[in-house]
C-alpha positions as CSV (number, residue, x, y, z in Angstrom):
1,X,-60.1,-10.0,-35.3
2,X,-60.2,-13.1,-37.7
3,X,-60.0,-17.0,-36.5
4,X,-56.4,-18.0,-36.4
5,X,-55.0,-14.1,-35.8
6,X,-52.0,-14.0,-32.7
7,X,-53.6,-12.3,-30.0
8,X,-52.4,-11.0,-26.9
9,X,-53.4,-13.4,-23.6
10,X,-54.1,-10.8,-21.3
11,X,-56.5,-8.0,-23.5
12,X,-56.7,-9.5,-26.7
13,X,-54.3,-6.8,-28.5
14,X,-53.3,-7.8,-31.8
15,X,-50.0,-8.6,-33.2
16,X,-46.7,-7.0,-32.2
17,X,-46.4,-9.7,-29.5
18,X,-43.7,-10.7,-26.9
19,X,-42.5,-14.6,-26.6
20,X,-45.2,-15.2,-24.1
21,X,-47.9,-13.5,-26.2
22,X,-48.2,-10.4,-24.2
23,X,-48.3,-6.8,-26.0
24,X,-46.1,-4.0,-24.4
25,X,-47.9,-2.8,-22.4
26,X,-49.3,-6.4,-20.7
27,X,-45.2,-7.0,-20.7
28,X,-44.7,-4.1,-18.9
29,X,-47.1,-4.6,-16.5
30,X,-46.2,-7.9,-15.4
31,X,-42.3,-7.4,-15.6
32,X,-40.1,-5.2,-13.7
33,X,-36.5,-4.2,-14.5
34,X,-35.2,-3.9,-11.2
35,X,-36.7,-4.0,-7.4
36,X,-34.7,-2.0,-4.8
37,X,-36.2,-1.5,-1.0
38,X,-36.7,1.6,0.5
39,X,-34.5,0.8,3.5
40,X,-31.1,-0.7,4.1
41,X,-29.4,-1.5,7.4
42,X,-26.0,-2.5,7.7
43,X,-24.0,-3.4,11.2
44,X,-20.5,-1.2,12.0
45,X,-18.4,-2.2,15.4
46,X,-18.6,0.6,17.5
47,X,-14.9,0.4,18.9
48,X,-12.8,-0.8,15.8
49,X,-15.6,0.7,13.3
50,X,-15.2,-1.9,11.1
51,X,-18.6,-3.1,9.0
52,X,-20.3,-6.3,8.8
53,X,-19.8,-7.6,4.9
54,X,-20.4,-10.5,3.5
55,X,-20.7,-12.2,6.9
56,X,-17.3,-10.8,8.4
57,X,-16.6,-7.4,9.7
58,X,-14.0,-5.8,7.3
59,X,-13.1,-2.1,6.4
60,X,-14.1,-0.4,2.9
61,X,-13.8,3.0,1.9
62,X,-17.5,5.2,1.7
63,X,-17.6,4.9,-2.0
64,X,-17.0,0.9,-2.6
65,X,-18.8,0.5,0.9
66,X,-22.0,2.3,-0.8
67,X,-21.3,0.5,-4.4
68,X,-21.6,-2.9,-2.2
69,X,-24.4,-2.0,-0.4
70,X,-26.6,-0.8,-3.5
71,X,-25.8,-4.0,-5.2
72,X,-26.7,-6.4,-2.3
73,X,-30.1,-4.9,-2.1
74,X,-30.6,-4.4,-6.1
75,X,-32.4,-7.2,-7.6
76,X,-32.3,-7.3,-11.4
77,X,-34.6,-9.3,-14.1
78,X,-33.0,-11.9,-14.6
79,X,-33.8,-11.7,-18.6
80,X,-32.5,-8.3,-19.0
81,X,-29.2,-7.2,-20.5
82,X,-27.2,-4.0,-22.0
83,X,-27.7,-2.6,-18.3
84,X,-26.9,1.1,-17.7
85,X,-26.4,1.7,-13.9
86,X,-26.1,4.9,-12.2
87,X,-25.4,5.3,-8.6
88,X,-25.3,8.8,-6.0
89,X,-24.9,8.0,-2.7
90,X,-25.1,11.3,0.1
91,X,-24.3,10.9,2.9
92,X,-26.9,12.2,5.5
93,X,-25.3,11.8,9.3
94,X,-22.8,9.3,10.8
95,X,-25.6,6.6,10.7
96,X,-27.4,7.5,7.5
97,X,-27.0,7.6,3.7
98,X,-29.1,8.4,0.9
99,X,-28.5,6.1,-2.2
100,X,-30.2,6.9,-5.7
101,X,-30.0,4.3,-8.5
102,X,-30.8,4.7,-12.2
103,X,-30.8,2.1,-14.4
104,X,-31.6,1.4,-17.9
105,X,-31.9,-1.8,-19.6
106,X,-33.6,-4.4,-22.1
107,X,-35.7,-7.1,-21.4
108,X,-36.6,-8.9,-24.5
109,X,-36.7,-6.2,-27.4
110,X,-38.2,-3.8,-25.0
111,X,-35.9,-0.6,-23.4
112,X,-36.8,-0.2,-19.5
113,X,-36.1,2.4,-17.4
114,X,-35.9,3.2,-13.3
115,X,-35.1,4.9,-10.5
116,X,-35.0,3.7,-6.6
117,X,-33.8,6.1,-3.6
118,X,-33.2,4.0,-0.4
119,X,-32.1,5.0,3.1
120,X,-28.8,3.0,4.3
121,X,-29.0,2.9,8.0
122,X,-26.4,1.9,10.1
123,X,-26.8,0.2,13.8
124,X,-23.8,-1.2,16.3
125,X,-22.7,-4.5,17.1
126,X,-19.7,-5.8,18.1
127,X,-17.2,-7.5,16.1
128,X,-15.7,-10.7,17.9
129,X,-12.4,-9.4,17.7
130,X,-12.9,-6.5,20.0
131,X,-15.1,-8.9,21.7
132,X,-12.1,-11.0,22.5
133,X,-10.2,-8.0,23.2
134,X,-12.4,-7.0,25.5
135,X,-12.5,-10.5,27.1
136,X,-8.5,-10.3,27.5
137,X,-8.5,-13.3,24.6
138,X,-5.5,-14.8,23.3
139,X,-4.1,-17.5,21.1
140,X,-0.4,-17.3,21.5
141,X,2.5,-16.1,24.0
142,X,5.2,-14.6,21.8
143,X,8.3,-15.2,23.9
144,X,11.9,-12.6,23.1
145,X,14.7,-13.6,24.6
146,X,18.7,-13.8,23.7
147,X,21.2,-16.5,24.3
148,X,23.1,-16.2,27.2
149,X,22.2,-12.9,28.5
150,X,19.6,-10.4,29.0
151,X,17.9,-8.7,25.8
152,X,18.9,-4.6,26.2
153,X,16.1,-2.1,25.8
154,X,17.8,-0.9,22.6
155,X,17.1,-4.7,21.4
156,X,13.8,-5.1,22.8
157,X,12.2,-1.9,20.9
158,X,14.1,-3.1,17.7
159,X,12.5,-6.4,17.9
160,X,9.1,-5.1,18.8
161,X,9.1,-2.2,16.3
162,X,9.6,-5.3,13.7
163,X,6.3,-6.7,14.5
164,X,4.4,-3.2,13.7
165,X,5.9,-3.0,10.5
166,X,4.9,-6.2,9.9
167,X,1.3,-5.8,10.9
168,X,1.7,-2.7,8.8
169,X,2.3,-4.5,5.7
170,X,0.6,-7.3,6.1
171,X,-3.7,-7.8,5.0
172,X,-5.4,-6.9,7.6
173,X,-6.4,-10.0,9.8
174,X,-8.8,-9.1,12.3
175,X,-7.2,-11.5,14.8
176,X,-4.0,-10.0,14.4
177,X,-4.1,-7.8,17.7
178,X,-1.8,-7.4,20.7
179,X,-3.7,-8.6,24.2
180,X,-1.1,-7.7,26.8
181,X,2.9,-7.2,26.6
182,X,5.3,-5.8,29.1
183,X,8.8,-7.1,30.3
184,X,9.8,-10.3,32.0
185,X,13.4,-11.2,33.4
186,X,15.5,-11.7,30.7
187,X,13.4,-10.3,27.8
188,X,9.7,-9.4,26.2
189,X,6.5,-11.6,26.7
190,X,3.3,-10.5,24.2
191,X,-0.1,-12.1,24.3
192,X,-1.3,-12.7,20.5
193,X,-4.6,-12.7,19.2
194,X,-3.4,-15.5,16.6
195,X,-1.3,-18.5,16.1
196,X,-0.5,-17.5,12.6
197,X,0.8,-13.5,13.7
198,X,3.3,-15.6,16.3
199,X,4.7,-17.4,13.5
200,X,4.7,-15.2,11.0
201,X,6.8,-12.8,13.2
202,X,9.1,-15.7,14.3
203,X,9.8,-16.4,10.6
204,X,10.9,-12.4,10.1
205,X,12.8,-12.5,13.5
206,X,15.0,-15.2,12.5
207,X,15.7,-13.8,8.9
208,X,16.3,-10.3,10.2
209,X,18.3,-11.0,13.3
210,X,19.3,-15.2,13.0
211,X,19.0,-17.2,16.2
212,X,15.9,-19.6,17.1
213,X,12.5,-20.3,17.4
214,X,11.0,-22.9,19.6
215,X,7.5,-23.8,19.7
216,X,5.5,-25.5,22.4
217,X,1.7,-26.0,22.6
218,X,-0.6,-26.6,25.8
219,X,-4.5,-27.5,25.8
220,X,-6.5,-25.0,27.5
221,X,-9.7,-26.1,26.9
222,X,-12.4,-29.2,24.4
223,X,-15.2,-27.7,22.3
224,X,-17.2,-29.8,19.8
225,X,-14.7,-32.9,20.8
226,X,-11.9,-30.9,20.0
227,X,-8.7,-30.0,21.7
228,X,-8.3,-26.0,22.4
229,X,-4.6,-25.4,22.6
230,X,-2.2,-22.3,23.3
231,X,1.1,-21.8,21.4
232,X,3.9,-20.5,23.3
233,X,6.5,-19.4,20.9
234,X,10.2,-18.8,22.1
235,X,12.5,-16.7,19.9
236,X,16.3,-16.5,21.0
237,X,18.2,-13.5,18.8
238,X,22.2,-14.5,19.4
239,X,24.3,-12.8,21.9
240,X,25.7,-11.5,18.4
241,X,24.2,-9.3,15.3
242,X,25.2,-8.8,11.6
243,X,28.9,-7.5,11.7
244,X,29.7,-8.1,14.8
245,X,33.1,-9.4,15.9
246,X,33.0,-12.9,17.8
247,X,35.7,-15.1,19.2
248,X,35.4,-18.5,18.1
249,X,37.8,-21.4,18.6
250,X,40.9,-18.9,19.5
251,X,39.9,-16.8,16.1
252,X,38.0,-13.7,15.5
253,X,35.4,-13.5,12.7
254,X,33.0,-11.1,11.8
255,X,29.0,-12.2,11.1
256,X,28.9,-12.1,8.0
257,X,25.0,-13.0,7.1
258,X,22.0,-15.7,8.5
259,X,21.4,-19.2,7.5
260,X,18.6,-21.5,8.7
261,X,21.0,-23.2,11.0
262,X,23.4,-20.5,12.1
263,X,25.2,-17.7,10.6
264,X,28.4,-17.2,7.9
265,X,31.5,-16.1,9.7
266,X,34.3,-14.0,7.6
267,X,37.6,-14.2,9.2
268,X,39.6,-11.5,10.7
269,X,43.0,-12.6,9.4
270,X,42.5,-14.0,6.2
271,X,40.1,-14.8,3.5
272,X,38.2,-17.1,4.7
273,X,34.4,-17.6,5.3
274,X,32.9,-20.7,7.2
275,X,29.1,-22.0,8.5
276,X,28.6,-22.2,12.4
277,X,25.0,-23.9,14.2
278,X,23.5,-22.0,16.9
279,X,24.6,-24.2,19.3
280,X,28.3,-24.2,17.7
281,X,27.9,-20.4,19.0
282,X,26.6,-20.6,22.3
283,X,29.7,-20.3,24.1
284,X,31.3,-17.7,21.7
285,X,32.8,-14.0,22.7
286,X,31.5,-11.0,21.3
287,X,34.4,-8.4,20.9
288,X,33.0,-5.7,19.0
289,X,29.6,-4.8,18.3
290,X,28.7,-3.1,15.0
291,X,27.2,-0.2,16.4
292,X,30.7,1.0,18.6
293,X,32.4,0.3,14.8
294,X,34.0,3.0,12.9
295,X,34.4,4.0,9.3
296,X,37.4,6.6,8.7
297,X,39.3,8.3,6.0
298,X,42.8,6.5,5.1
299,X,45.6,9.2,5.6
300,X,48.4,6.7,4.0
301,X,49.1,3.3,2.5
302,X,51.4,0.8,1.7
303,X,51.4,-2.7,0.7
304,X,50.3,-3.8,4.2
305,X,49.3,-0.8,6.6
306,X,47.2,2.1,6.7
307,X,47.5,5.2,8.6
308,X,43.8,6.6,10.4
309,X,43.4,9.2,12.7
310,X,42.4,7.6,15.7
311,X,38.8,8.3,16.5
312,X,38.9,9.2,20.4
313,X,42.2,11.4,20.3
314,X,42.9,12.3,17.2
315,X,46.4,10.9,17.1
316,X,47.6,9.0,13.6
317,X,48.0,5.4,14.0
318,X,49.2,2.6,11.8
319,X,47.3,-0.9,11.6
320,X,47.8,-3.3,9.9
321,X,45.6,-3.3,6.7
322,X,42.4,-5.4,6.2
323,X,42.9,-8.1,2.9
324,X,40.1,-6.5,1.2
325,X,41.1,-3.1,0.5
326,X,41.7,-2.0,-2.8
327,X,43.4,0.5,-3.7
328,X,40.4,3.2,-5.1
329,X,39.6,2.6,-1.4
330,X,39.3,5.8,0.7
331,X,38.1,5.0,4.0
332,X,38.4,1.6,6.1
333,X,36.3,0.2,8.9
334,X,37.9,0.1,12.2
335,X,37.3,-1.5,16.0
336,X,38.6,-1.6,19.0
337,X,39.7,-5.5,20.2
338,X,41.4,-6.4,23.3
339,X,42.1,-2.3,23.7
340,X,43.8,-1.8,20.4
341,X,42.2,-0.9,16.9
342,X,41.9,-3.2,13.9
343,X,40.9,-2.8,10.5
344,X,37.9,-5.1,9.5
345,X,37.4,-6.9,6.3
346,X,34.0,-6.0,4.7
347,X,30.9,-7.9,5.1
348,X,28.4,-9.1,2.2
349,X,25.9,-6.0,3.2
350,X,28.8,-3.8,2.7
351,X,30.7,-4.9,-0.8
352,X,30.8,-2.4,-3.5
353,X,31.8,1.1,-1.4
354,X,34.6,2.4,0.5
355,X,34.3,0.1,3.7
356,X,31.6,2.8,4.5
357,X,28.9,0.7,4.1
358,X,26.1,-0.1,7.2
């Protein structure tokens, strides 16, 4: 070696050097592509068997669950690029896993290459959802009731089948669980986990059945200097549903569809469709409910009647004929009102058919 030659720092190798005049093999010694440990443990809730990731319990499938895992233990150089990463993960028992890495990659000009095997381990503790759970814990008091009368079964398991579907379709929100339900006089009372299920289901109510919600809020409870309060969330569905025919001011009308502040009426008599409040409605008859409606074939026409065969004997009658039908219509929609049948008009939800429409 001359004066004034490159040498390398560590054992005075000549010249190829790296940036901090290290030879290849002094560079590999001191530099590592990766660092992976030889054990992992991760936390599942024994009763819900969620896992604890990224600081909240959540639910992943094995494969993404192992993917996370491995890359929340790998540590990677933080020089090197053009990474190649391979990943096997077997699983051993309920508790264990084996996971295998090999990666590939550059630091500098130099290739590097290893392999890490690692045992994931997995130990209980309880999520604080089942912990509340478990602790009968609630946010909310989801209150069903109808206007003016008692809610029938038939009601009550529409209305609550509503709220699986939306839990069904909704992200899953750990604090979106049932406490206790059961019926009261009058209706349905459910203990919520969450303030924001109770309103979120009040919101679908009212669009998929009208009628009101009213909210009231109660303080159970300080922590930190700040109020704990319980929501108590009445809905009220109508005394009516979509279709139905009311009796309002000495005129029958048919629901036509929801607003915010009441429902669309289509009269019985004429063309004619008008807005109604709630309250406006309090006080009205129901006639006819959709479901005791029928749709039947048209036997005859003229200008203003139709012929039908009466559904409970069988005998032909002639009504007078609703001012929608047209004349490709085949079958008309038909009640009974004040003991005699009448043929209906057709509702928005069932334009476009032969009166047959739900």
């Amino acid at each position: 070696m001359t004066q004034g030659e490159l040498f390398c720092v560590s054992c005075g190798n000549p010249p190829p050097l790296t940036e901090e005049r290290l030879c290849e093999s002094c560079f590999r010694a001191r530099n590592h592509l990766s660092e992976f440990p030889e054990r992992i443990q991760q936390t599942r809730c024994p009763k819900c068997e969620m896992f604890l990731i990224d600081g909240r319990f959540g639910r992943m499938n094995h494969d993404e669950l192992m993917q996370h895992r491995a890359m929340e233990a790998l540590t990677v150089h933080p020089d090197a690029d053009n990474l190649d990463l391979k990943l096997h993960a077997e699983l051993i028992d309920d508790r264990t896993s084996r996971l295998t890495i090999e990666i590939k990659g550059y630091i500098q000009e130099f290739e590097f290459e290893d392999q890490h095997e690692a045992l994931l381990q997995t130990s209980n503790g309880v999520c604080q959802t089942c912990t509340r759970k478990a602790g009968a814990y609630f946010e909310a008091v989801m209150q069903l009731r109808s206007a003016g009368r008692r809610l029938e079964d038939d009601e009550v398991k529409e209305l609550r089948m509503s709220l699986d579907e939306m839990l069904a379709n909704s992200p899953e929100d750990p604090m979106f669980f049932i406490t206790k339900e059961g019926p009261v006089t009058g209706g349905w009372d459910l203990q919520l986990g969450s303030k924001a299920m109770a309103r979120m289901w009040g919101r679908k109510l009212v669009n998929a059945h009208g009628g009101q919600t009213k909210e009231t809020s109660t303080t159970v409870g300080h922590k930190d200097g700040v109020d704990i309060t319980r929501l108590t969330l009445l809905y009220r569905k109508p005394a009516y549903g979509m279709g139905d025919v009311i009796k309002f001011r000495k005129r029958f009308w048919r629901v036509d569809s929801w607003q915010k502040d009441g429902p669309i009426l289509l009269a019985m008599d004429r063309y004619e469709r008008t807005g109604a409040t709630w309250r406006d409605l309090e006080k009205c008859i129901v006639m006819s409910q959709q479901k005791d409606h029928y749709v039947v074939d048209i036997l005859r026409r003229d200008d203003s009647a139709v012929e039908i065969l009466d559904p409970n004997d069988f005998s032909v009658r002639t009504l007078s004929s609703a001012y929608d039908i047209g004349t490709d219509d085949t079958k008309v929609r038909i009640c009974l009102i004040e003991g005699e049948w009448t043929c209906m008009p057709r509702t928005r939800g069932e334009q476009g058919g032969n009166g047959d429409g739900n």
